[in-house]
C-alpha positions in Angstrom: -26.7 -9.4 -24.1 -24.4 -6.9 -24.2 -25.2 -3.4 -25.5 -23.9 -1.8 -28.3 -21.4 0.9 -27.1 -19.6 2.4 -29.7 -18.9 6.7 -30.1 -21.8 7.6 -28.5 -20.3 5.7 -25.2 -16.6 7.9 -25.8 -18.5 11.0 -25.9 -19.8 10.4 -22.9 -16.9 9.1 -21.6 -14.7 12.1 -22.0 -17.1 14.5 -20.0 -16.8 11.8 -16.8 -16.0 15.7 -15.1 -19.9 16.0 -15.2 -20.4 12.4 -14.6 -18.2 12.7 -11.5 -19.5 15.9 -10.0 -23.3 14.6 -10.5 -26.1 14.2 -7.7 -24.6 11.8 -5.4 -26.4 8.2 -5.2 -29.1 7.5 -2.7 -28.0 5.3 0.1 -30.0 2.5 0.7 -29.5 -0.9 3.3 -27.5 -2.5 0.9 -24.9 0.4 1.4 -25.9 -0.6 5.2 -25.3 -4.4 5.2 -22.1 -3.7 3.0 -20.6 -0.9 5.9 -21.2 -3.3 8.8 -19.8 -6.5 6.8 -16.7 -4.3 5.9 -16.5 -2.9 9.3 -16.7 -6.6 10.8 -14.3 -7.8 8.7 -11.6 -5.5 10.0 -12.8 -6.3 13.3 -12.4 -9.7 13.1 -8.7 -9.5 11.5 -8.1 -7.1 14.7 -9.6 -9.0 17.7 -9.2 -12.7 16.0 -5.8 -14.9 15.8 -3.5 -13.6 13.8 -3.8 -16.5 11.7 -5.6 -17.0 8.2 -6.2 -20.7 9.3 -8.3 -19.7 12.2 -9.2 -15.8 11.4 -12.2 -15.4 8.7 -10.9 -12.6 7.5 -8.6 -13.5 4.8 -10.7 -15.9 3.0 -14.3 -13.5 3.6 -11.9 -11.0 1.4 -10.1 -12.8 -1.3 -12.7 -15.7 -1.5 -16.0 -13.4 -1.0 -15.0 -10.1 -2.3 -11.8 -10.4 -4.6 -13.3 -13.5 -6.3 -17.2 -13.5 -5.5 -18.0 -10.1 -6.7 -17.3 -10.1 -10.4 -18.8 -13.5 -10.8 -21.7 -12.0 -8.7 -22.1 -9.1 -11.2 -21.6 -11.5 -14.4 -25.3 -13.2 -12.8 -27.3 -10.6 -10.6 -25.8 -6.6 -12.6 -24.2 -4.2 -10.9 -24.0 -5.7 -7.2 -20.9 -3.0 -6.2 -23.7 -0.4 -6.7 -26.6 -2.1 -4.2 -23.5 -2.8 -1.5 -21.0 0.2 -1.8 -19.4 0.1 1.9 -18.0 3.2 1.2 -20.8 5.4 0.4 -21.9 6.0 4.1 -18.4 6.3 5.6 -18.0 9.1 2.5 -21.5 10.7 3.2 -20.2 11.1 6.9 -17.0 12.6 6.0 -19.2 14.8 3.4 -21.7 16.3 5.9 -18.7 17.0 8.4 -16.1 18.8 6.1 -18.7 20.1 3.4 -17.1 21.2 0.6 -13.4 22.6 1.5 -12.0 19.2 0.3 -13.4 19.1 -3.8 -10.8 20.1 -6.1 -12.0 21.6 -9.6 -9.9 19.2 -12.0 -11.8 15.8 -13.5 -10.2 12.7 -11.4 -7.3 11.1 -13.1 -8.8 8.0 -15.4 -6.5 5.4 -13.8 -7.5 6.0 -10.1 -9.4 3.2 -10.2 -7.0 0.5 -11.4 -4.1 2.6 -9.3 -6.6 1.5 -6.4 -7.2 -1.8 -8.1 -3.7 -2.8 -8.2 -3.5 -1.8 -4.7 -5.3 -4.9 -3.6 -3.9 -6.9 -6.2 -0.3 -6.4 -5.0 -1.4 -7.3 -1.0 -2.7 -10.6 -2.0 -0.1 -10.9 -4.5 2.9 -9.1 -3.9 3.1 -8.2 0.1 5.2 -11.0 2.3 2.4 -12.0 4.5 -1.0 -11.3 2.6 -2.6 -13.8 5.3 -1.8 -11.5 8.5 -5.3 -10.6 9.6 -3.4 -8.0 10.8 -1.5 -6.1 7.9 -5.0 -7.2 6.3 -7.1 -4.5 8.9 -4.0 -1.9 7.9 -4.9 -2.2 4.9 -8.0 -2.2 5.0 -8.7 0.5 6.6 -6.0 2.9 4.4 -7.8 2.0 0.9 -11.4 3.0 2.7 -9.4 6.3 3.8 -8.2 6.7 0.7 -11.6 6.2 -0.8 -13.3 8.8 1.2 -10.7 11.4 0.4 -11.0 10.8 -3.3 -15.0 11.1 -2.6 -14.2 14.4 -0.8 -12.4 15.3 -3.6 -15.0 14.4 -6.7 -18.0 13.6 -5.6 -19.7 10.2 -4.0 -20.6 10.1 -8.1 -17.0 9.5 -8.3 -17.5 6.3 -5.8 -20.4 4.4 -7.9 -18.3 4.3 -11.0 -14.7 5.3 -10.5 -13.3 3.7 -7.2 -11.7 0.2 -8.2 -14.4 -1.8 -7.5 -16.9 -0.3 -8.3 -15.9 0.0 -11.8 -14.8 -3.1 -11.8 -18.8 -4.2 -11.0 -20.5 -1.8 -13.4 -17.7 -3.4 -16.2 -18.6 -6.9 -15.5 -22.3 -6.3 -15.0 -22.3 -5.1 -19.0 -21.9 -9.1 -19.8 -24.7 -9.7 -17.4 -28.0 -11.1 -18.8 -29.6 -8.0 -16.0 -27.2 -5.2 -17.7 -27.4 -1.4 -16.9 -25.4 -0.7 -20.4 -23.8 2.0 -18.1 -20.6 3.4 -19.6 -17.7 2.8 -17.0 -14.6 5.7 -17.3 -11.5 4.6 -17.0 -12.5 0.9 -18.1 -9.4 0.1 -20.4 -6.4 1.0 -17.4 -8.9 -0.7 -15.1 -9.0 -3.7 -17.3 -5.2 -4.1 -18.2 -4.6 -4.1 -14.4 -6.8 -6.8 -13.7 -5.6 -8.7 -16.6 -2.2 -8.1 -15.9 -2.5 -9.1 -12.1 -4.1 -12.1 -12.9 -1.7 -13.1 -14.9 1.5 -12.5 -13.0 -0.8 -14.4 -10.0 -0.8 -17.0 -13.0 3.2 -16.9 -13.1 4.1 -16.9 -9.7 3.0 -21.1 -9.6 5.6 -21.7 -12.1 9.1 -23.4 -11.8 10.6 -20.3 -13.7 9.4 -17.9 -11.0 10.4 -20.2 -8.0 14.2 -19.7 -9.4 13.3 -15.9 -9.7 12.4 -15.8 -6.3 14.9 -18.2 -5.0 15.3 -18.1 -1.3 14.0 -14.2 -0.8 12.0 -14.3 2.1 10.4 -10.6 3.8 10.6 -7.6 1.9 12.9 -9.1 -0.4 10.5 -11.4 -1.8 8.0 -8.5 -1.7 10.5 -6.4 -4.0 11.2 -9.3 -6.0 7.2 -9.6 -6.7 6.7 -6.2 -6.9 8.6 -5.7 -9.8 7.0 -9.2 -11.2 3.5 -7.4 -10.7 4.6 -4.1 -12.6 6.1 -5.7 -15.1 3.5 -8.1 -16.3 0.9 -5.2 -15.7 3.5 -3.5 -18.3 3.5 -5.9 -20.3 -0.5 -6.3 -20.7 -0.7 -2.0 -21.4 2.3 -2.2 -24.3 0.3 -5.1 -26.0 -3.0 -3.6 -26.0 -1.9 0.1 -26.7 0.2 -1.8 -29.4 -2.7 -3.2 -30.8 -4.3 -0.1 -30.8 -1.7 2.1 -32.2 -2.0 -0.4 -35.2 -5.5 -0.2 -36.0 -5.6 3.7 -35.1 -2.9 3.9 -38.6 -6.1 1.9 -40.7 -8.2 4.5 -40.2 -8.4 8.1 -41.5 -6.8 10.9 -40.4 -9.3 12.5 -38.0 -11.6 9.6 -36.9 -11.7 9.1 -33.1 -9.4 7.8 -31.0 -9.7 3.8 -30.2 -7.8 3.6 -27.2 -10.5 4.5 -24.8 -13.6 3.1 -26.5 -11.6 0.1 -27.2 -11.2 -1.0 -23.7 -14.6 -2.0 -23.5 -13.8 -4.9 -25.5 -10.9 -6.1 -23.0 -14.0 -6.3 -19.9 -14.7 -10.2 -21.0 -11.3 -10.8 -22.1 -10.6 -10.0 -18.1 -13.2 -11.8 -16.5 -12.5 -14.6 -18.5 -8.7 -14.3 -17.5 -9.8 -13.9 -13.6 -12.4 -16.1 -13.6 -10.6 -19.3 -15.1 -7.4 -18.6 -13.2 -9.3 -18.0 -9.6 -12.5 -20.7 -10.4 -10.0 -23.4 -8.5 -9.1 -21.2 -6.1 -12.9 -20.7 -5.0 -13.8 -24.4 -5.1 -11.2 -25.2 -2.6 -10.8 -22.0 -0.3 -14.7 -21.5 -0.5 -15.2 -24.7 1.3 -12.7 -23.1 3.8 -14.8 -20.1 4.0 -17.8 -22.0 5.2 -15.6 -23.7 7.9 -14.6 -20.7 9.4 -17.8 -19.0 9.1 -19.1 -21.1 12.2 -15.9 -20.0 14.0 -14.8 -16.1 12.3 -12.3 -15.5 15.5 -11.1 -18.5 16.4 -13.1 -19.2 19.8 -14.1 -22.3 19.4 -17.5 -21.7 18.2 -19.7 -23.4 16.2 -22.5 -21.2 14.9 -23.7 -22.9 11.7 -22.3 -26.4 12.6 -20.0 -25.8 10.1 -17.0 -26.3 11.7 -16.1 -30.1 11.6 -16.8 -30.0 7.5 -14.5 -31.6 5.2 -12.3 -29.2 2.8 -12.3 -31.7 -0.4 -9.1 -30.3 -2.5 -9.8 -33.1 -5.1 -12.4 -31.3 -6.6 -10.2 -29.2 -8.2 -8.6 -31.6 -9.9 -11.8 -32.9 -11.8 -11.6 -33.1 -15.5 -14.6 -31.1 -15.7 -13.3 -28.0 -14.0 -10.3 -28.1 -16.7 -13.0 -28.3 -19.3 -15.3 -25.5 -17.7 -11.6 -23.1 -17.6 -11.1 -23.9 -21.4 -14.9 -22.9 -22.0 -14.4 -19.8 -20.1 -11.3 -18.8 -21.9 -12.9 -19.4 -25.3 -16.0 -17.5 -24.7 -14.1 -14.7 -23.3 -12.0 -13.8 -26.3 -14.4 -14.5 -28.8 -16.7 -11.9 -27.1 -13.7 -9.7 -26.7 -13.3 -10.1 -30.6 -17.3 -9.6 -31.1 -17.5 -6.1 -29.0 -14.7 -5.0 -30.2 -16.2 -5.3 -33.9 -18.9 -3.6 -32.8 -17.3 -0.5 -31.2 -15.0 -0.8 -34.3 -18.4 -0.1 -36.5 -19.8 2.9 -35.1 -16.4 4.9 -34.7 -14.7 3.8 -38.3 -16.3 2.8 -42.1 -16.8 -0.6 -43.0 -13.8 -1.5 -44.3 -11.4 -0.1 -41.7 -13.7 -1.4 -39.1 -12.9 -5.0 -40.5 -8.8 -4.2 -40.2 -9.1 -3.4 -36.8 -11.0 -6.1 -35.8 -8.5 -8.3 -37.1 -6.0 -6.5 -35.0 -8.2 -7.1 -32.1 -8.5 -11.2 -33.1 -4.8 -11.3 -33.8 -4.2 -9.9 -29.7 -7.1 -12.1 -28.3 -5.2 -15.0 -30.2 -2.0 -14.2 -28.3 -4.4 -13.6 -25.3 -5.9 -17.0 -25.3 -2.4 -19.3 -26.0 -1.0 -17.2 -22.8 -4.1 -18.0 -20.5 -4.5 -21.5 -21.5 -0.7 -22.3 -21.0 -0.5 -19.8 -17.8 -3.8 -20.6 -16.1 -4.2 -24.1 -17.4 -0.1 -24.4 -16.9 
């Protein structure tokens, strides 16, 4: 069940300085398995076709780690924190520039959904997010860009402030195996993936094919760019909106909501994510398991995998529509029940109540958008 996090949790929240600047996390094999599987993925988009039909590469990162992970972390906890690819590749960098690189300011709050909408807008945004290729590139830039920001703040900063990783420790809080570890940064991180899921959620509708039109290149990347930041936009104004509101309930002097209050938005997200992408699993996952026999396109065959039959039907089943709607439901109802709860312990009674109902009235909104966008 999920803890109860409440003032206590913004406390600690606003001295993330000290969280970030703590004893670096022990490295263990999972850090070990999770370098070499990132490392062979970038080799295989390099040496393999340039081709997401015949190159695992793709599919092992949207399928495996864009989609697996958080519905990993909703079963097993924190998995981001057993597998962290970066941590050795940041321990390296560590011992051989010591300490020249730390800077004495806190990280800003919204590195890790700035680094979150990173890979958001390559799968989403970017002209060709199948290149194998332009997939190494980036690859390899967001794991230098990691390591900097580790040099920076700490290899603290990496188990609970890159993208990912706080992505992880924010969905394992639902888990049934929960840490209750307080995640900084959670609310940006949050309206970012909600945001991206949604415009991903747009981009199969007639109104954005006329948007679009016959942009093709970079033009179609500017054209989705915008898309990306605007419905990202539009996701921050409603919840900051929302917020604003039930801050003017309250006293003069209580704490602030808009941090605490973010907490609420983690299975609002997941639900959001997990609904809109569940279809996308089913059908690419059985693609993942094809290519896994051949990863390069050589012609192997090293699970007898490879002649398997991709059945796109399944997705179609009345029972995954039914499974979305469930999702959906339980998402912002929990959204609404944590939210309450934070509500509690950082207002009285009574105002606790009025924001809550602001928080129901924008999960309402939330839930007639995600059933008509991801259930179009």
């Amino acid at each position: 069940r999920p803890r109860k996090i409440g003032a206590s949790d913004h406390a600690e929240e606003a001295a993330a300085p000290v969280d970030a600047a703590s004893a670096p996390p022990a490295i263990g094999a999972g850090n070990v398995i999770g370098t070499i599987a990132y490392v062979a993925v970038i080799a295989a988009a390099i040496i393999g076709p340039d081709s997401a039909a015949a190159n695992v590469a793709p599919l092992a990162v949207l399928v495996g780690w864009w989609i697996g992970l958080p519905i990993l972390c909703l079963v097993a906890g924190d998995v981001m924190s057993a597998i962290n690819p970066f941590q050795i590749p940041a321990a390296l960098a560590e011992r051989f520039v010591g300490r020249r690189l730390r800077a004495s300011a806190e990280p800003p709050p919204w590195m890790g959904a700035a680094l979150l909408a990173s890979f958001a807008w390559f799968f989403l945004a970017y002209h060709t997010p199948g290149s194998p290729r332009a997939l190494a590139v980036y690859l390899t830039a967001y794991a230098v860009v990691v390591v900097v920001a580790a040099l920076m703040w700490g290899r603290g900063w990496l188990a609970r402030r890159e993208g990912f990783a706080g992505l992880s420790a924010a969905v394992a809080n639902l888990s049934w195996r929960s840490t209750s570890r307080v995640v900084p940064g959670v609310a940006p991180l949050m309206v970012v993936w909600i945001g991206t899921t949604a415009f991903d959620a747009v981009t199969s509708t007639t109104f954005w094919a006329d948007v679009v039109g016959t942009s093709a290149g970079w033009g179609a990347t500017s054209f989705a760019s915008i898309g990306l930041l605007w419905l990202v936009a539009i996701v921050a104004a409603a919840y900051i909106g929302a917020v604003k509101v039930a801050g003017l309930l309250g006293a003069a002097g209580e704490p602030p909501l808009l941090r605490p209050l973010g907490l609420a938005l983690v299975p609002l997200a997941a639900a959001w994510f997990i609904a809109h992408d569940i279809t996308l699993l089913m059908a690419e996952g059985q693609n993942l398991i094809v290519l896994l026999s051949d990863p390069i396109g050589r012609g192997w065959d090293l699970f007898g995998t490879i002649d398997n039959t991709v059945d796109f039907g399944i997705v179609e089943e009345t029972w995954v529509r039914w499974l979305q709607l469930g999702l959906l439901a339980a998402g912002h109802v929990l959204t609404v029940v944590i939210g309450h709860d934070v509500a509690l312990r950082l207002r009285a009674r009574t105002a606790a109540v009025q924001v809550t109902w602001c928080l129901a009235a924008l999960s309402a909104v939330s839930f007639v958008a995600a059933v008509m966008l991801v259930m179009g």
